[in-house]
C-alpha positions in Angstrom: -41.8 36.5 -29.6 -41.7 38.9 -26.8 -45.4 38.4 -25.7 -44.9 34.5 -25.8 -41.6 34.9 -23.6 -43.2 37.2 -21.3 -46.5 34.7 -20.9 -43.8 31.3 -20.4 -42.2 34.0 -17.4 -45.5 34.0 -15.4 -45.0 30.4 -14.8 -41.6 30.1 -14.5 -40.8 29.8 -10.7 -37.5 31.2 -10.8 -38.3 34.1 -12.4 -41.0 34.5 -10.0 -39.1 34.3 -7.0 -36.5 37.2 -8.6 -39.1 39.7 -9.3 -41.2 39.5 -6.3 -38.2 39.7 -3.8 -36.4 42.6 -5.8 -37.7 46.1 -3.9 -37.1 47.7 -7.1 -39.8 46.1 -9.0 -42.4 47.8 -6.5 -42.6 51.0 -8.4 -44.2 49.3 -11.5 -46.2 46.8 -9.9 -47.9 49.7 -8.1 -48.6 50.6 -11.6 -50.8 48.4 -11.9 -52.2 46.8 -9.0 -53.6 49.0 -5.8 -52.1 47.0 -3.1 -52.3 44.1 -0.9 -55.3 44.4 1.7 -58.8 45.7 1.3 -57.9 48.6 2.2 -55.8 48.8 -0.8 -58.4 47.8 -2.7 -60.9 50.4 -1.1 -59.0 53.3 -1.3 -57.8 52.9 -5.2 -61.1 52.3 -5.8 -63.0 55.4 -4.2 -60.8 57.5 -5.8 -61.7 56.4 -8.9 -65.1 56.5 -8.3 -64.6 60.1 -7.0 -62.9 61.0 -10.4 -66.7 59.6 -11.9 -65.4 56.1 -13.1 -66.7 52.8 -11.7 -64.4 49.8 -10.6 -64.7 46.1 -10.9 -61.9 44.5 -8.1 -60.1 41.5 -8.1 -58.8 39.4 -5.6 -55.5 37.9 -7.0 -54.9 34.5 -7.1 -55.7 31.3 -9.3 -54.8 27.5 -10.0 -54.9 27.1 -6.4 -54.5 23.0 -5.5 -55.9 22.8 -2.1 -59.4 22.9 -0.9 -58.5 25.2 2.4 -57.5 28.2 0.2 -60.9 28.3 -1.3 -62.3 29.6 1.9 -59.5 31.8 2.1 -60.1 33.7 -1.4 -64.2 33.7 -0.3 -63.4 35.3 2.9 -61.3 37.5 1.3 -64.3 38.6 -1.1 -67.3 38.3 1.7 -64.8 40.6 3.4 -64.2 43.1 0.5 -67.9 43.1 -0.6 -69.1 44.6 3.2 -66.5 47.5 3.3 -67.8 48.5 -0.2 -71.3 48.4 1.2 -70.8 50.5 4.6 -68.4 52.7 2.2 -71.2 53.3 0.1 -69.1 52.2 -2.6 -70.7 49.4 -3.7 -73.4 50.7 -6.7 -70.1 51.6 -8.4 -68.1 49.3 -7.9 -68.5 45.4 -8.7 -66.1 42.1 -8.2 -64.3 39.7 -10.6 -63.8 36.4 -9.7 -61.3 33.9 -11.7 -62.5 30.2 -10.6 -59.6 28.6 -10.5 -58.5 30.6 -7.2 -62.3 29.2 -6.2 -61.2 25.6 -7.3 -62.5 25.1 -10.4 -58.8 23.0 -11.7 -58.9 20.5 -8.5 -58.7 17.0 -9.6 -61.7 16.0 -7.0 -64.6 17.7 -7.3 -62.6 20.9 -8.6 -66.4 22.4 -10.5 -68.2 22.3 -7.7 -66.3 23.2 -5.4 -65.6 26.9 -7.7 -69.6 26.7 -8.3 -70.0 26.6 -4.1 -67.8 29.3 -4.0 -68.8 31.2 -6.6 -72.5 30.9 -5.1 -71.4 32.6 -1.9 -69.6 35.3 -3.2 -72.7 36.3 -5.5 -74.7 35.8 -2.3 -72.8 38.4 -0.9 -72.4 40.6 -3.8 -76.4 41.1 -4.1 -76.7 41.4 0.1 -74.1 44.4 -0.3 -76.2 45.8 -3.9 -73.4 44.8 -6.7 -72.7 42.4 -9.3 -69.8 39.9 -9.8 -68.1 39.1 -13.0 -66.8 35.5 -13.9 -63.0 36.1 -15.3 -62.4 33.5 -18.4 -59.2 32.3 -17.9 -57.2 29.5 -20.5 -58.8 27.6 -23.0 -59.1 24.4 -21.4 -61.9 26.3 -18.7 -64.3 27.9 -21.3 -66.9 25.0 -21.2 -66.7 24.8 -17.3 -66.7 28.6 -16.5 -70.0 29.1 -19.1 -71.5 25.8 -17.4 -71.1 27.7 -13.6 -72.2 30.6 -15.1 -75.4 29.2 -15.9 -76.0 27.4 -12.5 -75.4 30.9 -10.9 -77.4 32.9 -13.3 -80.5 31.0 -12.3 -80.6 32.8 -8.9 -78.5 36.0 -9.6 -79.5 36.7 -13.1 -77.0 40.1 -13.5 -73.5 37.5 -12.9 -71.8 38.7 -15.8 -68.8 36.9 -18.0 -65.5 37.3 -19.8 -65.1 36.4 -23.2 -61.8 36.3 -25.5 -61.8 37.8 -29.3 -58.6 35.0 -29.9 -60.7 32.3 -29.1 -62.1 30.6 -32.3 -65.2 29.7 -30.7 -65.8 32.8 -29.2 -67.8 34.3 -31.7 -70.7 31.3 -31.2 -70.5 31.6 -27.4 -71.1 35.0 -28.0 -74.4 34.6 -29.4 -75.2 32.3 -27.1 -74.7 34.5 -24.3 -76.2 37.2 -26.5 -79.1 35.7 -26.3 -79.4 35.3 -22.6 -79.6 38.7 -22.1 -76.1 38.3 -19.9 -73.5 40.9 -19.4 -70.2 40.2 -21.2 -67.3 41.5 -20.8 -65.4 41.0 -24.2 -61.6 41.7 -24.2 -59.0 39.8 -26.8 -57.1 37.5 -24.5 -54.1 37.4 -22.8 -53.3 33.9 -22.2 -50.9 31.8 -24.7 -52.8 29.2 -26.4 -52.4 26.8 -29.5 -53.5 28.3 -32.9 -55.7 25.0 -32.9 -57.9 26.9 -30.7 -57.0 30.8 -31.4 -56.4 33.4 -33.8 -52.6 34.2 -33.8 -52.6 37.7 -35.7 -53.7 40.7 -34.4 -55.7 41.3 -37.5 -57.5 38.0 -36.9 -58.4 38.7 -33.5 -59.6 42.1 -34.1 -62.1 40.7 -36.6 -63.2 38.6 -34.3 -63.4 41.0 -31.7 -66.1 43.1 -34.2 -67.6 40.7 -35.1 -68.8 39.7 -31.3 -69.2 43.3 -30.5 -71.7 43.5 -33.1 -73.6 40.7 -32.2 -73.7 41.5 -28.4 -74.6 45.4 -29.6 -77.7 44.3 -31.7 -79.1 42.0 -28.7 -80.5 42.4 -25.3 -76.9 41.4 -23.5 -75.3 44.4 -21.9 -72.0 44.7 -23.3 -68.7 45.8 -21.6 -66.1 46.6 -24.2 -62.6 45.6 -23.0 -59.8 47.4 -24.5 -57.8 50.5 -24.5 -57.0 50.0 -28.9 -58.9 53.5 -30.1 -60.0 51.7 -33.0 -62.0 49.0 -31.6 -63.1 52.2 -28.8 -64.4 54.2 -32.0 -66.2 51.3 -33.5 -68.0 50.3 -30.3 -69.1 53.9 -30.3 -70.6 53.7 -33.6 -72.3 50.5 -33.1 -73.9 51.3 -29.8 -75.1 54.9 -32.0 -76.5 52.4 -34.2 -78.5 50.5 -32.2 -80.1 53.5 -30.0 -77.9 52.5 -26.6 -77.8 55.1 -24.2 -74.5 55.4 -22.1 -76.4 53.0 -19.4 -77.0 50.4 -21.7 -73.3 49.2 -22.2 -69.7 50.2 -20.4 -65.9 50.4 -21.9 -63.7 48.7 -19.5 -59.8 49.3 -19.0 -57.2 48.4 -16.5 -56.0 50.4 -13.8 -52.6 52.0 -14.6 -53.2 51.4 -18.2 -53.9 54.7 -20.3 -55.5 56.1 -17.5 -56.0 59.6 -19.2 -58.2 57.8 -21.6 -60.4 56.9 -18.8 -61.0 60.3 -17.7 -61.1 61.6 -21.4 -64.5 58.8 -22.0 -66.2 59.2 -18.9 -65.9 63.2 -19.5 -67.4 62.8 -22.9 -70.5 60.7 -20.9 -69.8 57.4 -21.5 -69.8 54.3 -18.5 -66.3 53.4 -17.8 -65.2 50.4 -15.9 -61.6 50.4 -14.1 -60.4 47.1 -13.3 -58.4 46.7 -10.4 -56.4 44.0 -8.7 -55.4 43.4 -5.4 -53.4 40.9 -3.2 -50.6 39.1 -2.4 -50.6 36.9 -5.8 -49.8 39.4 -8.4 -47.0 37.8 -10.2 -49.2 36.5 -12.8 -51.2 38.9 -13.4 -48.3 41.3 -13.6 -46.5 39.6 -16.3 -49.6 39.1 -18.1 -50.1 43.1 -18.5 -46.1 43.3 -19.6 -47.1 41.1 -22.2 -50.2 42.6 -23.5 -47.5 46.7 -24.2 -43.4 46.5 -25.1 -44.3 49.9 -23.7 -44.7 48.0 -20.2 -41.3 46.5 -20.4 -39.7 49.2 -20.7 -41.3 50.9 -18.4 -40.1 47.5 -15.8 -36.8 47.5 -17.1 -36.0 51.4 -16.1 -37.4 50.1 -12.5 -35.3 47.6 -11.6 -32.1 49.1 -13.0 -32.7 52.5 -11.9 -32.8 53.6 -8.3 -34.9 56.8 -8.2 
């Protein structure tokens, strides 16, 4: 009930316009995302990389509805993707891209215009040595998100993609994939959907979730294991033991502000870890999307804005 609430918030303009205006909400979105400007988004991540973790940013912003900000959100990425390379940053730290802030849910034209984008963004990726990551987003974007994905992985074969455990068809696109050779980034989902198209219990979902893991583990994809749940952490352990990968041959990913000890404690114990970090004026959604996912967020929010510390 809470999740579901929390999830009808991020698009509830009202809402909105209370938490971004309110200075005491500051202090927790800082939690979670570095700032507003690459430098933000340069300095939260060479930290991390400092601390021996690697970083996939994110420029925030999606469902855009006219053509002119798609420029905007590629300049903002050309722009991000050259200070990582004169920062020396960038063979640790990749992009993720969502395509609806590229386009993708325009009523003219809206998938080419994301794959245009999308194709200069990886252009600039592989000029400053990194990879980008396509973001999955709702369930109404799957088939156009893996159909750009395609188009870009014929010239820049290492574009990696997002896919969702609550997703009923994820466990077949995972194969798919799988069989590509692509790098996936598999998380559970944090979007609200019908339970036409998605598991609805956790214990669902986290079947699912194996399931994929195992599939992408026994092929020649390179899979990046989204999630901070230490079961799900221990099993991808297991299965990667199981199938001879070396710590370069697949990556945990978590969120920045998000157990961050646990980051420290895997990438101590050798494996790859993956921080993902957003930045930009656009966090709302975002934001309420990570409350969602832990009441321990929420309460954590709450104590903000009632509390001045």
């Amino acid at each position: 009930m809470l999740r579901s609430s929390l999830l009808l918030a991020s698009r509830s303009a009202t809402i909105r316009r209370f938490v971004e205006h309110n200075p005491l909400t500051q202090r927790v979105v800082g939690r979670f995302v570095a700032g507003t400007g690459v430098d933000d988004a340069l300095n939260t991540a060479a930290e991390l990389v400092h601390s021996g973790l690697r970083v996939s940013l994110g420029h925030l912003g999606e469902d855009i509805t006219e053509v002119a900000q798609v420029s905007t959100t590629v300049q903002a990425y050309e722009s991000v993707l050259e200070a990582l390379a004169e920062a020396g940053l960038a063979a640790a730290v990749e992009v993720s891209v969502k395509l609806s802030a590229l386009g993708q849910s325009l009523r003219s034209d809206g998938e080419r215009v994301a794959t245009d984008a999308a194709y200069r963004i990886c252009r600039a990726a592989g000029t400053a040595g990194t990879t980008v990551t396509l973001d999955m987003e709702d369930h109404t974007t799957v088939d156009s998100t893996l159909g750009i994905l395609r188009t870009l992985r014929a010239d820049f074969p290492w574009v990696g993609a997002v896919l969702q455990s609550y997703l009923r068809r994820t466990e077949t696109d995972c194969a798919e994939l799988a069989a590509e050779g692509t790098r996936v980034r598999l998380c559970k989902g944090a979007y609200q959907e019908p339970e036409s198209v998605a598991f609805r219990s956790k214990n669902a979902v986290d079947h699912s979730y194996v399931r994929c893991l195992r599939t992408l583990m026994a092929s020649s994809a390179y899979p990046m294991i989204a999630t901070h749940d230490p079961r799900m952490i221990a099993i991808a352990g297991t299965l990667a033991a199981e199938h001879g990968r070396g710590p370069d041959e697949y990556e945990f990913q978590m969120l920045h502000g998000v157990r961050p000890d646990e980051h420290l404690r895997l990438a101590r114990a050798g494996h790859t870890v993956r921080v993902y970090v957003p930045y930009g004026d656009d966090w709302y959604p975002y934001f309420m999307r990570r409350l969602a996912e832990r009441p321990a967020n929420v309460g954590f929010f709450l104590r903000s804005v009632t509390t001045r510390r």
